[in-house]
C-alpha positions, 0 to 999 in steps of 0.5 A: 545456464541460458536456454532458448526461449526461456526466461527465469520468471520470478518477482524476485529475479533481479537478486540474481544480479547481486549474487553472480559471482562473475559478473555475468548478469547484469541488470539491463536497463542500467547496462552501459550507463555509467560506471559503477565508481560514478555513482553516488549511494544514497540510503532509501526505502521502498515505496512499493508494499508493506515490507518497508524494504531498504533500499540504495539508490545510486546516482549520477548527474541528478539521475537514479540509474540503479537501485540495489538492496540495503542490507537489514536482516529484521525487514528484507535480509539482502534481497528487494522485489524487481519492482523495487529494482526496476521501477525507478525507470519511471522516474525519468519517463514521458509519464511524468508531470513536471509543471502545474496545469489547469484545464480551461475550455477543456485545454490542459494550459501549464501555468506557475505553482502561484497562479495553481494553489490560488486556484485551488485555494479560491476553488475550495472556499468557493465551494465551503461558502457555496455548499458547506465544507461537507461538499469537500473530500480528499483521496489519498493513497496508501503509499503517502507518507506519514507526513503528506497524509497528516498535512492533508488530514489536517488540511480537510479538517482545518476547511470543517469537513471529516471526509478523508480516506485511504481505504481505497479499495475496501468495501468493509469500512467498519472495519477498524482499529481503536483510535490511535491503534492500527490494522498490522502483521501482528508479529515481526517480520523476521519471525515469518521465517520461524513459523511452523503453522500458517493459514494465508486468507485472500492473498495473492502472496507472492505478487502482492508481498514477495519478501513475505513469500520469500521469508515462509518459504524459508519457514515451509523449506524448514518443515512449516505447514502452510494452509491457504484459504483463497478463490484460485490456485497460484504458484507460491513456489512452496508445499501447500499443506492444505488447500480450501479453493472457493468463491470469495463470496462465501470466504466468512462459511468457509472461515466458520467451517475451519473455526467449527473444526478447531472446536470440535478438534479442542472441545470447545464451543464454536462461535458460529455454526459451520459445515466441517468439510475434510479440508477445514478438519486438516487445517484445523489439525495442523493449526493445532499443532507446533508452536510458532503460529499465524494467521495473515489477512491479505489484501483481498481479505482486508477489501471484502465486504464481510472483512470485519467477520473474517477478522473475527473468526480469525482472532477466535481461531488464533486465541483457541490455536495460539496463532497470532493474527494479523494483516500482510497490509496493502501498501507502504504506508497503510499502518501509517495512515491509520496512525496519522488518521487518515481516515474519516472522522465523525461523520465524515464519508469514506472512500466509497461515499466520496466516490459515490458522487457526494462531493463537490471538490475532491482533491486526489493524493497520489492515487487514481480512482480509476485505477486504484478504488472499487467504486471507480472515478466516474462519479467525480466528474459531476464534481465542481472541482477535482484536484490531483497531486501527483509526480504523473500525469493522472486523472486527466479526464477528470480533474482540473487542475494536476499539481506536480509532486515529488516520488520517493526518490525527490522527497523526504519522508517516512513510511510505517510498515506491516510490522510497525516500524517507522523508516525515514528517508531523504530525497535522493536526488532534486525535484524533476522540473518544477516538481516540488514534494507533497507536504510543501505543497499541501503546507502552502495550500493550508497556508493560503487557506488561512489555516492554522498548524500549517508551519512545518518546514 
């Protein structure tokens, strides 16, 4: 029914869309654009968070109109978040850069692809020979694929620097996986929808991962206890078992409290001294209960400063539970990154060292410091050469120069999602303007360079 005034306010409320069995809902920003028989399909996966959703994407005349859900039962069944439904708004929007610019006398002047990556390339040399290739860092956002954040590994470490981070809001960076492992749910996604026990640390987890919310919703209408640790009350639309609401800061006592309570509970020893308040002795009562357990990290766990210590009360309370513990993971491609090392290496400085202002030339990929890190990007102004891929027009106080670079829509690529699972995909339409994608970009870079590994086609 339509009420007056009301909206049905929900991350997921596009699906209605799919399900009305008249018709009648529609999606209004495609409304009246084409018809359906005009469209060509094209298979894509979501670049939006963890999930990994796939996705059609549907076409015409070198436009995305319309993007609806492709059916996969081990990742999103038949549904997608709005933001994977009516993002692509964007992708034609005033927002977008579709030429390569450069700053000269404080004045964005665009220029050809030649006349940029010469710059860039002369740019990093300059600062190589001037102040060593430790001078030089580069961003990049979680969101790249597997195949941008190897090239740019490459890149930076082809140039003798180690500095490069996609942990951009993390303040924990001790905080890591063996090499060549990484950071992830720690069991498949379609066994969300099995659970019987759940405890959620630091996760705003309707917004930051609606398909995951979506799934133990399943699990909670199936009788599943759910447990959260979290600074506030949010509206999971699901029963909240047990509830343990308190200051981020003191996330790790809150933590020991509950390991405390599932020791005295199992009689066993506690690793860590901790006070056992009544909310901490129900979750420890229910996480030893059922069979199919979890514990899952959010995003607000995975950047605390004391992540690792939540990590490891976590693991000691899922081996004395049989929980499994793992993260929900932040971005499309954060396990990737991690395989692909796009991470410091020895010593290399993290995202909050580069951010701090111990570079000379950054080369930001897909992110926008401003925005997307804890430190902020105030620190790169003092940097003698800051350089943005992006398919937006980002970071524009900051850099000098802004290379257009293709969004998931316009490249091909692959993501690894929360659960480990590789998904490649094609672009789906062609470059916007001289748009061109990000590994051809970074390819050509290491090709001007001098570099060596630098072939892929």
């Amino acid at each position: 029914e339509t009420f007056v005034g009301q909206s049905v306010d929900s991350e997921l409320s596009g699906n209605m869309i799919d399900i009305c069995p008249v018709g009648a809902l529609t999606s209004k920003p495609f409304r009246y654009s084409a018809r359906t028989w005009e469209l060509s399909r094209r298979k894509s996966v979501s670049p939006h968070d963890s999930t990994g959703t796939n996705l059609i994407v549907q076409v015409k005349n070198h436009q995305v109109m319309r993007v609806v859900p492709f059916e996969n039962d081990a990742v999103n069944e038949c549904w997608i978040a709005d933001r994977d439904r009516f993002s692509y708004e964007a992708l034609n929007g005033p927002e977008r850069l579709t030429q390569p610019m450069l700053k000269q006398g404080g004045e964005w002047k665009t220029v050809d692809w030649q006349t940029a990556l010469e710059y860039v390339a002369n740019g990093l040399q300059q600062v190589k020979s001037s102040h060593g290739a430790k001078a030089i860092g580069l961003l990049a956002s979680p969101h790249s694929t597997v195949e941008e954040l190897a090239l740019a590994g490459a890149l930076v470490r082809g140039l003798g620097s180690e500095n490069i981070d996609s942990r951009l809001r993390s303040a924990d960076f001790s905080n890591l996986a063996a090499t060549g492992q990484a950071r992830w749910l720690g069991r498949a996604i379609a066994e969300l929808s099995q659970l019987q026990r759940v405890l959620v640390v630091g996760s705003n987890l309707r917004k930051d991962h609606p398909l995951f919310a979506q799934r133990i919703r399943q699990a909670a209408r199936k009788g599943a206890q759910i447990n959260v640790l979290n600074a506030q009350a949010q509206d999971w639309a699901m029963p909240i078992k047990n509830t343990v609401l308190t200051d981020s800061s003191v996330w790790v006592g809150a933590l020991a409290g509950i390991a405390a309570a599932v020791a005295a509970e199992a009689g066993v020893q506690s690793p860590v001294a901790g006070s056992v308040t009544d909310e901490a002795r129900a979750i420890a009562k229910s996480l030893l209960g059922g069979e199919h357990k979890a514990i899952l990290l959010g995003n607000a766990a995975a950047h605390h400063e004391k992540a690792s210590s939540l990590l490891s009360l976590a693991n000691w309370i899922g081996q004395q539970t049989g929980a499994s513990v793992g993260y929900l993971t932040e971005a499309a491609n954060t396990v990737g990154a991690q395989l692909v090392r796009a991470l410091p290496g020895p010593g290399g400085l993290n995202a909050g060292q580069m951010l701090g202002g111990h570079l000379k030339a950054a080369v930001l990929l897909n992110t926008e410091p401003a925005f997307d890190s804890a430190a902020g990007a105030e620190a790169l102004r003092s940097a003698d050469m800051v350089v943005t891929l992006s398919p937006f027009k980002a970071n524009l106080d900051i850099s000098d120069v802004l290379l257009p670079i293709a969004p998931f829509t316009e490249t091909s690529g692959s993501f690894v999602n929360a659960e480990g699972r590789l998904q490649s995909f094609h672009a789906v339409v062609r470059p916007l303007g001289d748009t061109r994608p990000g590994w051809k970009v970074l390819r050509v870079l290491g090709n001007l360079l001098g570099l060596s590994g630098f072939d892929a086609e």
